[in-house]
mmCIF file of the C-alpha atoms, coordinates in Angstrom:
data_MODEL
# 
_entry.id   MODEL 
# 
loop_
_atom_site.group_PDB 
_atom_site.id 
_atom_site.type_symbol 
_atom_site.label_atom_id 
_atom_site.label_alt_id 
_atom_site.label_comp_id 
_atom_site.label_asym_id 
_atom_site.label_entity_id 
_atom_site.label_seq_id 
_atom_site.pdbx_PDB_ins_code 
_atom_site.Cartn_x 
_atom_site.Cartn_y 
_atom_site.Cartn_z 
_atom_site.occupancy 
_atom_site.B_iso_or_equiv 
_atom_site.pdbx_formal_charge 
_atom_site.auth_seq_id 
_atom_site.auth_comp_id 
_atom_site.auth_asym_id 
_atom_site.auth_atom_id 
_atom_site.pdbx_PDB_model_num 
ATOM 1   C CA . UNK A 1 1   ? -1.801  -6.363  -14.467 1.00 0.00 ? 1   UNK A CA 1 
ATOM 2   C CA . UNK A 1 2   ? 1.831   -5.440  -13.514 1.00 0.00 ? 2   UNK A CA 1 
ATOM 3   C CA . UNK A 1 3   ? 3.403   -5.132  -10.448 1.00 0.00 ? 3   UNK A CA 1 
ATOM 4   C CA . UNK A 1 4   ? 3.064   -1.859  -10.650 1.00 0.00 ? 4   UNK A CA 1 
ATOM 5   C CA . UNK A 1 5   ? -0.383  -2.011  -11.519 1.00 0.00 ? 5   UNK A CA 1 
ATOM 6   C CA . UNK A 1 6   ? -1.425  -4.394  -8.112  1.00 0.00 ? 6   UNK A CA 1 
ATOM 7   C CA . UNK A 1 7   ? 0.711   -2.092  -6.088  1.00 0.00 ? 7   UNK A CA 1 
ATOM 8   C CA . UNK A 1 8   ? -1.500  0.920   -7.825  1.00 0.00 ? 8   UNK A CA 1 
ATOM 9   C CA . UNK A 1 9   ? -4.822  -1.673  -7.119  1.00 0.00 ? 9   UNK A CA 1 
ATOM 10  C CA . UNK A 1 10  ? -3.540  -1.994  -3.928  1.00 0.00 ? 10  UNK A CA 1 
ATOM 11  C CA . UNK A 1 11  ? -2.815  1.873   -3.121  1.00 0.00 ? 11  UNK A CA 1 
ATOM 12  C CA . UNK A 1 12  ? -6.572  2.539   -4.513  1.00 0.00 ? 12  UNK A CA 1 
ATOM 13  C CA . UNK A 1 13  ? -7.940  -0.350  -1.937  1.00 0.00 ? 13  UNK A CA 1 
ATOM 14  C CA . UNK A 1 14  ? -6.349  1.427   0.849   1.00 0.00 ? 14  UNK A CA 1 
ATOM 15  C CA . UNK A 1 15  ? -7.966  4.951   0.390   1.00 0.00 ? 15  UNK A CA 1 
ATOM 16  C CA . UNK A 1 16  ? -11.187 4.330   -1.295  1.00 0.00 ? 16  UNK A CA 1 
ATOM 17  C CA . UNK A 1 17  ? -13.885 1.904   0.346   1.00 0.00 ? 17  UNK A CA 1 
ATOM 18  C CA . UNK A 1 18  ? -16.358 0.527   -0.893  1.00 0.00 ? 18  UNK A CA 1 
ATOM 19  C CA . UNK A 1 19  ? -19.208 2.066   -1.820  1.00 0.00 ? 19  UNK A CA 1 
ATOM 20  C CA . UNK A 1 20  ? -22.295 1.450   0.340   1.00 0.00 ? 20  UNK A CA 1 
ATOM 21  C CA . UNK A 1 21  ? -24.709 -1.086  -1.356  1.00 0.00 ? 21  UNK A CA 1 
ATOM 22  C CA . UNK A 1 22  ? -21.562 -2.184  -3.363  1.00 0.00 ? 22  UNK A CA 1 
ATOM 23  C CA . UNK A 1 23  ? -19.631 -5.502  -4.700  1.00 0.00 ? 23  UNK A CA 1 
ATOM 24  C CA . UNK A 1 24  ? -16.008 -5.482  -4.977  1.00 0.00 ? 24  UNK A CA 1 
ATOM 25  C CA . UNK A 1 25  ? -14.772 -8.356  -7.737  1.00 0.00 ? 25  UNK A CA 1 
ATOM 26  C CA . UNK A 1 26  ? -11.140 -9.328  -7.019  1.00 0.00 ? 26  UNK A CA 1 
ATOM 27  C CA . UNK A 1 27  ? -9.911  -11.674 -9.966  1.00 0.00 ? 27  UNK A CA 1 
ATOM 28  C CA . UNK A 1 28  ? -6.045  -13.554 -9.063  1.00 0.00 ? 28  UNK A CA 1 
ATOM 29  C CA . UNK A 1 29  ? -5.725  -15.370 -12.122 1.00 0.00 ? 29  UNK A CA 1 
ATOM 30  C CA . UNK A 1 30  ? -1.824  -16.735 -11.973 1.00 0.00 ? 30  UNK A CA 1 
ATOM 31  C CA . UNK A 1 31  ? 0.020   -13.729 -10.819 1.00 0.00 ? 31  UNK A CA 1 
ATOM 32  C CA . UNK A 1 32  ? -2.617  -11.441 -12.676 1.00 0.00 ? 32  UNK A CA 1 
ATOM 33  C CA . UNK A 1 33  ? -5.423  -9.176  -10.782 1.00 0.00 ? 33  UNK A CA 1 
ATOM 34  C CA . UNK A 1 34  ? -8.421  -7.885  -12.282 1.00 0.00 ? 34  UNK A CA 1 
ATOM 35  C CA . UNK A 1 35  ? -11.246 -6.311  -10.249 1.00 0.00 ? 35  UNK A CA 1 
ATOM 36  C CA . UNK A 1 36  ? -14.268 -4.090  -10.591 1.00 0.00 ? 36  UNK A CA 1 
ATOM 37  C CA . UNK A 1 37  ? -16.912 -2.304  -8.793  1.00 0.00 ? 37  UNK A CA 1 
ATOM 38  C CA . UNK A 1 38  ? -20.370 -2.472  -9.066  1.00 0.00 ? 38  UNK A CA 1 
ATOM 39  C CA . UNK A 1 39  ? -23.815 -1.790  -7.219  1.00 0.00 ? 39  UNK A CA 1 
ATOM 40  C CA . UNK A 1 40  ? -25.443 -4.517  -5.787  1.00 0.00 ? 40  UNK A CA 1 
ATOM 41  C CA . UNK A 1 41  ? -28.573 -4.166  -7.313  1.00 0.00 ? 41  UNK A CA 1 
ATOM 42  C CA . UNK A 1 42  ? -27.007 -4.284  -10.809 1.00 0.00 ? 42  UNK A CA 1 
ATOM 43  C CA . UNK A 1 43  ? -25.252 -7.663  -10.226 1.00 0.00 ? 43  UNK A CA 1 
ATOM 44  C CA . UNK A 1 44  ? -27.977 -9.745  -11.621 1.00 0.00 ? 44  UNK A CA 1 
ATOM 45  C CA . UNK A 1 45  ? -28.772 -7.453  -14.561 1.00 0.00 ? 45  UNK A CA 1 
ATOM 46  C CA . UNK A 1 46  ? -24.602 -7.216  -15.742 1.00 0.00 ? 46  UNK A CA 1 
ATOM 47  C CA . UNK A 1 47  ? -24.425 -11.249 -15.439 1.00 0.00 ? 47  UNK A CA 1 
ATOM 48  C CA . UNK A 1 48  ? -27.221 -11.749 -17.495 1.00 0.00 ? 48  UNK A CA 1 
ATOM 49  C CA . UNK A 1 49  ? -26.299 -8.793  -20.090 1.00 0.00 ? 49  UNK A CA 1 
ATOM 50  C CA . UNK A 1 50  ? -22.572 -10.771 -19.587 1.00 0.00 ? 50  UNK A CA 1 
ATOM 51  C CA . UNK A 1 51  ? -24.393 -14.225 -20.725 1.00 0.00 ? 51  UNK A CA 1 
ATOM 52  C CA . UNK A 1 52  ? -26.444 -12.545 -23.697 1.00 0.00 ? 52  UNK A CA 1 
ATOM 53  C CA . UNK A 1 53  ? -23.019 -10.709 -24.844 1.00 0.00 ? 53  UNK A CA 1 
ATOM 54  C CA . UNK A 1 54  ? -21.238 -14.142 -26.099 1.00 0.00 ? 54  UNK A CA 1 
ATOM 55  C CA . UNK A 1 55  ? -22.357 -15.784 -29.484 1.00 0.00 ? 55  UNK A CA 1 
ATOM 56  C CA . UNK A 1 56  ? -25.495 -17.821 -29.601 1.00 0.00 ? 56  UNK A CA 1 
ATOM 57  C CA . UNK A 1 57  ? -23.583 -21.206 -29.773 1.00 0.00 ? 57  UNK A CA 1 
ATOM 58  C CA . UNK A 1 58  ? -20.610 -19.923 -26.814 1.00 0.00 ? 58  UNK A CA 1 
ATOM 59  C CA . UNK A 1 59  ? -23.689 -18.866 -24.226 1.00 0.00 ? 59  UNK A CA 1 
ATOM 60  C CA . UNK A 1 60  ? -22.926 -20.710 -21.566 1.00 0.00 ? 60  UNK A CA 1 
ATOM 61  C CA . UNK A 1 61  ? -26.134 -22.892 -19.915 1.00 0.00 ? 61  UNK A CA 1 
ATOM 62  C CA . UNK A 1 62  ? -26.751 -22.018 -16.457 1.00 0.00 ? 62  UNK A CA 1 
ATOM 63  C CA . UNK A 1 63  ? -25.754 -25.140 -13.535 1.00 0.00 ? 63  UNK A CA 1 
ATOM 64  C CA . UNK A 1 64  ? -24.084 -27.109 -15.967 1.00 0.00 ? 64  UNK A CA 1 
ATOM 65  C CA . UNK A 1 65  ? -20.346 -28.340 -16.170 1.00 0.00 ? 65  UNK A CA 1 
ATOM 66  C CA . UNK A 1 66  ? -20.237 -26.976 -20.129 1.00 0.00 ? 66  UNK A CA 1 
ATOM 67  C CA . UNK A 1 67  ? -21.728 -23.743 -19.183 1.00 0.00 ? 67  UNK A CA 1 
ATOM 68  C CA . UNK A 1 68  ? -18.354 -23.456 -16.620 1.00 0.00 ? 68  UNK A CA 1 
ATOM 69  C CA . UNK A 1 69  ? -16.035 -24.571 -18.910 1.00 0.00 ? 69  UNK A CA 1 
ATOM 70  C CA . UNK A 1 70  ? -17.037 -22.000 -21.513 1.00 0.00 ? 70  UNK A CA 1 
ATOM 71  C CA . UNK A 1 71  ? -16.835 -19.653 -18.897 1.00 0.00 ? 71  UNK A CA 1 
ATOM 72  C CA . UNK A 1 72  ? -13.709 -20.449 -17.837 1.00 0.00 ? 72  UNK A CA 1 
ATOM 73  C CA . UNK A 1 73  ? -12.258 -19.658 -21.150 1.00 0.00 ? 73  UNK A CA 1 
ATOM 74  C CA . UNK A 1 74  ? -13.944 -16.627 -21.396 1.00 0.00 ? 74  UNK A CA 1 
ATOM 75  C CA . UNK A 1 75  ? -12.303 -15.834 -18.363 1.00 0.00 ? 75  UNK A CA 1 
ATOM 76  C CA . UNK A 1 76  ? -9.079  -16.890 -19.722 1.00 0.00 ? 76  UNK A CA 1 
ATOM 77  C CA . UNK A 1 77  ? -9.491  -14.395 -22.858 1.00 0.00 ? 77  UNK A CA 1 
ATOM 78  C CA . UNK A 1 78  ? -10.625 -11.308 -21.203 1.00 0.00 ? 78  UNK A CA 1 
ATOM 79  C CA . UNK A 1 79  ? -7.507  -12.242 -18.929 1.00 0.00 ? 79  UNK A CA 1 
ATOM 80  C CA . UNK A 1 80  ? -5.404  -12.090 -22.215 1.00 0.00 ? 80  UNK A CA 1 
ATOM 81  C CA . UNK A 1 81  ? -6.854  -8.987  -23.530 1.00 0.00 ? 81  UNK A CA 1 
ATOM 82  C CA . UNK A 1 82  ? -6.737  -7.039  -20.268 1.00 0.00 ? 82  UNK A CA 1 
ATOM 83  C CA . UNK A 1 83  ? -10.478 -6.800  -20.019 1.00 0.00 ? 83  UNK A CA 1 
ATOM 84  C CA . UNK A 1 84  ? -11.211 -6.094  -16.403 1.00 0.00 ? 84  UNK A CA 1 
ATOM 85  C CA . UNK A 1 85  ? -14.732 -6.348  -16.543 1.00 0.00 ? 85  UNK A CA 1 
ATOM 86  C CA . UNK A 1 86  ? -15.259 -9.553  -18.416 1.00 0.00 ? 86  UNK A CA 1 
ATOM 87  C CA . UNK A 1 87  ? -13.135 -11.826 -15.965 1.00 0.00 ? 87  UNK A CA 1 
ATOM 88  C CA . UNK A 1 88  ? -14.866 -10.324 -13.039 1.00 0.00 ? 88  UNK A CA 1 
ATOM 89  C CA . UNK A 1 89  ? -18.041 -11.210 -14.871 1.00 0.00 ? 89  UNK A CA 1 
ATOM 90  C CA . UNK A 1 90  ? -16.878 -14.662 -15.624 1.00 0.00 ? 90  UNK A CA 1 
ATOM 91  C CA . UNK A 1 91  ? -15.851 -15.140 -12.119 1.00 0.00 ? 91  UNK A CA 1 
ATOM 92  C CA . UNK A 1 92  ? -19.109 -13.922 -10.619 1.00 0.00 ? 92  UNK A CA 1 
ATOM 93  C CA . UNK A 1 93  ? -21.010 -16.205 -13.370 1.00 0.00 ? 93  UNK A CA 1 
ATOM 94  C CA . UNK A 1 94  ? -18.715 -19.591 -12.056 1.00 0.00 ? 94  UNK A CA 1 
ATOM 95  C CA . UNK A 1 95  ? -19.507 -18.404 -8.888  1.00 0.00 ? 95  UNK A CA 1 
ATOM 96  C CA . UNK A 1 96  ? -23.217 -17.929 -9.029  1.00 0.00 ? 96  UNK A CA 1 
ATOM 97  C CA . UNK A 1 97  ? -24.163 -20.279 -11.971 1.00 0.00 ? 97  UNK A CA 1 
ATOM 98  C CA . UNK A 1 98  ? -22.008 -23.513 -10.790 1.00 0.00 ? 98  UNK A CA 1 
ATOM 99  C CA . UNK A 1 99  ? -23.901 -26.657 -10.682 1.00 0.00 ? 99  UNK A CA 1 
ATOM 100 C CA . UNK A 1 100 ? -22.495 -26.971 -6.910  1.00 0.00 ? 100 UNK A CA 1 
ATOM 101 C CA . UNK A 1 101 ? -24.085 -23.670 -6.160  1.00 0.00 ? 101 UNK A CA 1 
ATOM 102 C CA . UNK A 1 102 ? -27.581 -24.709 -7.720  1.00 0.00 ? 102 UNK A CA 1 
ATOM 103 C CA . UNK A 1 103 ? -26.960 -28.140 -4.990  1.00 0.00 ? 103 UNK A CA 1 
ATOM 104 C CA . UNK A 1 104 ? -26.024 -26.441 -1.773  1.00 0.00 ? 104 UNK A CA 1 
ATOM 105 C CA . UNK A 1 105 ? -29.181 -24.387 -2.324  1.00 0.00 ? 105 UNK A CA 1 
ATOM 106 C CA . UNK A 1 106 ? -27.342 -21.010 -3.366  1.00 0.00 ? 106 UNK A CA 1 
ATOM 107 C CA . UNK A 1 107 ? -25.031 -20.721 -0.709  1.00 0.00 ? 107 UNK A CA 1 
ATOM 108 C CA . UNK A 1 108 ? -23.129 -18.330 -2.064  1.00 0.00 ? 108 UNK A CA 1 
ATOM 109 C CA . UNK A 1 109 ? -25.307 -16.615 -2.557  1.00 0.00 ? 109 UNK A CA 1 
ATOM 110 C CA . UNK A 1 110 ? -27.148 -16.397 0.554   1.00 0.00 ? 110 UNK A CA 1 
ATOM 111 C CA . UNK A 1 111 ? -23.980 -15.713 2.267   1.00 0.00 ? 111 UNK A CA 1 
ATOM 112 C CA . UNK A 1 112 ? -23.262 -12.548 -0.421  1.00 0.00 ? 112 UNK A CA 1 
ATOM 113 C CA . UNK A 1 113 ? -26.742 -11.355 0.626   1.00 0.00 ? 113 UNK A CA 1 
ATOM 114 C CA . UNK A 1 114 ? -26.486 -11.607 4.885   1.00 0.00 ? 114 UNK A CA 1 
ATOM 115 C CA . UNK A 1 115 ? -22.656 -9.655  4.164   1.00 0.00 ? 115 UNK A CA 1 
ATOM 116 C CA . UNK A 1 116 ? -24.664 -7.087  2.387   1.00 0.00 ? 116 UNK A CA 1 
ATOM 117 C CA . UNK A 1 117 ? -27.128 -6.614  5.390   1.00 0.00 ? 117 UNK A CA 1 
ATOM 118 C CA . UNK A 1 118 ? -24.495 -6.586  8.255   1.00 0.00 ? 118 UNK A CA 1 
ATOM 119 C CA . UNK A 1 119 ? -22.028 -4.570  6.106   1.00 0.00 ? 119 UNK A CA 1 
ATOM 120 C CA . UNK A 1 120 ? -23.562 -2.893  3.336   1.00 0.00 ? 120 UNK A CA 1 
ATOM 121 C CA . UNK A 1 121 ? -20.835 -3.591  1.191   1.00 0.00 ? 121 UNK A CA 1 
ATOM 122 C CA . UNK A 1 122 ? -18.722 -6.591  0.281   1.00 0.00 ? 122 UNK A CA 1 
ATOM 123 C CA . UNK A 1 123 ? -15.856 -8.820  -1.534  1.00 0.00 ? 123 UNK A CA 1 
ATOM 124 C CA . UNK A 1 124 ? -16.155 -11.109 -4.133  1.00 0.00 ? 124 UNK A CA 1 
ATOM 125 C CA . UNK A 1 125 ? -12.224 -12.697 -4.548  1.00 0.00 ? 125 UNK A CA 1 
ATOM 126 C CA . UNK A 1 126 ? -11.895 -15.613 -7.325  1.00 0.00 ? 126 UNK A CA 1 
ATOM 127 C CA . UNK A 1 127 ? -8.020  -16.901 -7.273  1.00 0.00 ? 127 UNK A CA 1 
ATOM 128 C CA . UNK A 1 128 ? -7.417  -19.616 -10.138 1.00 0.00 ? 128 UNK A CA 1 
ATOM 129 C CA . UNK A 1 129 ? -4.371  -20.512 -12.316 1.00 0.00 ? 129 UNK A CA 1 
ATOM 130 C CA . UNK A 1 130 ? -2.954  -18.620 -14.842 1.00 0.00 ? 130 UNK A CA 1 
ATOM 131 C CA . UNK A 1 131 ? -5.120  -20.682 -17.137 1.00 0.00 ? 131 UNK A CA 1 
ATOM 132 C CA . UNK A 1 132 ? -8.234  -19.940 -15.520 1.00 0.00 ? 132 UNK A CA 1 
ATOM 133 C CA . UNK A 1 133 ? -8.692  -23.732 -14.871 1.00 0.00 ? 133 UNK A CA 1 
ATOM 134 C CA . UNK A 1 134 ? -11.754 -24.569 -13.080 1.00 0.00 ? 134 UNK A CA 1 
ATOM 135 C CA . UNK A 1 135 ? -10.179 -27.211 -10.547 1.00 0.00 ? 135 UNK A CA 1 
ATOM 136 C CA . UNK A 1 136 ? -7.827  -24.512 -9.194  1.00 0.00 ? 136 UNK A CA 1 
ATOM 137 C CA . UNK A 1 137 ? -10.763 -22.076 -8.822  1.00 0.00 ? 137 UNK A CA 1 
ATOM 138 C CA . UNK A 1 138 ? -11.134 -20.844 -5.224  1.00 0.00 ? 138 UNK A CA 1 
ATOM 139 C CA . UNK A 1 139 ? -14.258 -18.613 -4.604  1.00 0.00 ? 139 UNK A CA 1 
ATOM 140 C CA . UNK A 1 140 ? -14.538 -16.441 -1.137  1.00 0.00 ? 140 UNK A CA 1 
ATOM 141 C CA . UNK A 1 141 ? -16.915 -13.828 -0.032  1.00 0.00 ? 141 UNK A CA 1 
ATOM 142 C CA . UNK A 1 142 ? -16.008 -11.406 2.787   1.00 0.00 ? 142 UNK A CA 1 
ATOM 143 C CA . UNK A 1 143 ? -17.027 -8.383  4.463   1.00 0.00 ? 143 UNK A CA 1 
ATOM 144 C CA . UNK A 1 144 ? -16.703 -4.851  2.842   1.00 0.00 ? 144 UNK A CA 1 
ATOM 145 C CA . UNK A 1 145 ? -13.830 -3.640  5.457   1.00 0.00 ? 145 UNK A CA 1 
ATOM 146 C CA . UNK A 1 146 ? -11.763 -6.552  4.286   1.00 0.00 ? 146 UNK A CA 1 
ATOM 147 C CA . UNK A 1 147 ? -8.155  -5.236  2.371   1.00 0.00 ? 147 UNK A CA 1 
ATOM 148 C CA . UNK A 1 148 ? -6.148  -7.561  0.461   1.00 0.00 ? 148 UNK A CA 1 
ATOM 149 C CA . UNK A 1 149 ? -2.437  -6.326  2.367   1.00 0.00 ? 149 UNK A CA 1 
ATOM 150 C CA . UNK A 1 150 ? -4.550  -7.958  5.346   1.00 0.00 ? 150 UNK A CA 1 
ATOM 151 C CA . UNK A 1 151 ? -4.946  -11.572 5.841   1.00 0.00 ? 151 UNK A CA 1 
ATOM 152 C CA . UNK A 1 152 ? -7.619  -11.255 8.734   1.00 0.00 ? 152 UNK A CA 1 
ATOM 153 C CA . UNK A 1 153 ? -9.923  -13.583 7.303   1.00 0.00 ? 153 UNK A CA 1 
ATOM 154 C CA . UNK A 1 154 ? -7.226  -16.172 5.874   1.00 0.00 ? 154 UNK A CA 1 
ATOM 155 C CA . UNK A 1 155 ? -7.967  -15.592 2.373   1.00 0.00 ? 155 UNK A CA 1 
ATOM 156 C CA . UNK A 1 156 ? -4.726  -16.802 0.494   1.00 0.00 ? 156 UNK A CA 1 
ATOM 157 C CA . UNK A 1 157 ? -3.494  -15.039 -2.238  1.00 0.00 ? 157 UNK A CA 1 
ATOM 158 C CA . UNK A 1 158 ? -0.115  -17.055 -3.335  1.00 0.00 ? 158 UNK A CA 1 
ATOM 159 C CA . UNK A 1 159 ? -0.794  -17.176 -6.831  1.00 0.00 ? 159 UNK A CA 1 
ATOM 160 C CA . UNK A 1 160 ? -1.388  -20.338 -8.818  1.00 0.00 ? 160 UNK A CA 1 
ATOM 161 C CA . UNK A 1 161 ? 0.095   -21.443 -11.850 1.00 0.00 ? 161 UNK A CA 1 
ATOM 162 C CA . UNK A 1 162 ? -0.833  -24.275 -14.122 1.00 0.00 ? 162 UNK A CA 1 
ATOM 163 C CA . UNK A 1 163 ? 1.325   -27.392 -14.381 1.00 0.00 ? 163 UNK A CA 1 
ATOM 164 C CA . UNK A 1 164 ? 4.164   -27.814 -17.824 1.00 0.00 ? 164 UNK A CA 1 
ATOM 165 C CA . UNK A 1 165 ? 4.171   -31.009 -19.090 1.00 0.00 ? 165 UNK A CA 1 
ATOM 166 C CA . UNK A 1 166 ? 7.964   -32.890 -20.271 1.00 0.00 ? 166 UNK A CA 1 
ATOM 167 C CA . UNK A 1 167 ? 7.757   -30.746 -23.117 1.00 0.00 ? 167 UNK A CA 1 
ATOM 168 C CA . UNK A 1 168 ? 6.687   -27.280 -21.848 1.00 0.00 ? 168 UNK A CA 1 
ATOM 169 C CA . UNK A 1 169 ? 3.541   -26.492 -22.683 1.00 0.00 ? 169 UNK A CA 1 
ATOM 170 C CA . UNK A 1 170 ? 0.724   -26.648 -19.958 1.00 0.00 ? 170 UNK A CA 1 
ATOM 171 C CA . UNK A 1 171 ? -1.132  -29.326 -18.505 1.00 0.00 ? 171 UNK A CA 1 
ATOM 172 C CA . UNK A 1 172 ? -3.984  -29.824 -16.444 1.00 0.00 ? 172 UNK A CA 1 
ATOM 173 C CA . UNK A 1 173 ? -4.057  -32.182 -13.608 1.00 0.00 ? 173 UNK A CA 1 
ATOM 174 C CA . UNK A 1 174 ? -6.776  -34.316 -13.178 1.00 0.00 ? 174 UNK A CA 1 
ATOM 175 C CA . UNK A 1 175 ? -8.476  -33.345 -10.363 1.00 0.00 ? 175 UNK A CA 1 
ATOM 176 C CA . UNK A 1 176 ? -12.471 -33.202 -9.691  1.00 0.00 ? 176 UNK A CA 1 
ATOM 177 C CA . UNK A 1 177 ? -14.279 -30.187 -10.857 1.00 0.00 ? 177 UNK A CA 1 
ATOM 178 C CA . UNK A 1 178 ? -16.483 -28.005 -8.997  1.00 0.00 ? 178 UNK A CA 1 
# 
């Protein structure tokens, strides 16, 4: 997206809510947003029609650190292509399908589900590099209400870029994975 595409994102957040029973995906890669809506009770359904989607030998495997790196390039190329949809679905499938989720007993999870019963609607934000690298992934659920001009519940959206190396092209850090 352009800037003049966030500021039209942006314009649309202000004067449409959510729909009740609702998911909002916000996707920061870099400078980069992507975002979709969808009904709640098709979240489950479009991950696994997401997963089926990529070829036999790309799936990615559920709770495993393979399974998110695929996904994070997937992420990566529907970020390079413009496709909306797949990097939301990426970033709900990192989010959902991590092994750290699968160890803290679905947290996210849980926490996506009790926002849903106070609020009826709600945010899914994923903010990464530029690269979609998995170490710079930061995952946040908030309350449907929530805007992104706001910073009420300290959600921060400086963008992150991956790292050049001496000779220009991009590096990761090492850093621990999720």
């Amino acid at each position: 997206m352009t800037t003049e595409s966030v500021k039209a994102a942006l314009a649309h957040f202000d004067r449409t809510p959510i729909a009740p029973w609702h998911v909002r995906v916000l996707v920061q890669s870099g400078v980069e947003w992507y975002w979709h809506e969808l009904s709640a009770d098709k979240l489950w359904t479009s991950l696994e029609a997401f997963e089926k989607s990529q070829l036999r030998s790309l799936r990615p495997k559920r709770y495993t650190e393979l399974g998110c790196q695929k996904v994070s390039v997937l992420m990566m190329a529907a970020g390079g292509r413009g496709d909306d949809y797949d990097a939301c679905m990426a970033s709900l499938w990192l989010l959902f399908r991590r092994p750290r989720e699968k160890t803290n007993r679905h947290e996210a999870l849980a926490h996506l589900a009790a926002l849903m019963d106070d609020y009826g609607s709600a945010w899914i934000v994923t903010i990464c590099s530029d690269l979609a690298e998995l170490d710079t992934m930061r995952f946040h659920t908030t309350y449907g209400d929530w805007n992104p001009t706001t910073n009420d519940v300290g959600i921060d959206l400086t963008p992150i870029q991956g790292s050049l190396g001496i000779y220009g092209d991009r590096v990761r850090p090492e850093r621990a994975l999720h």
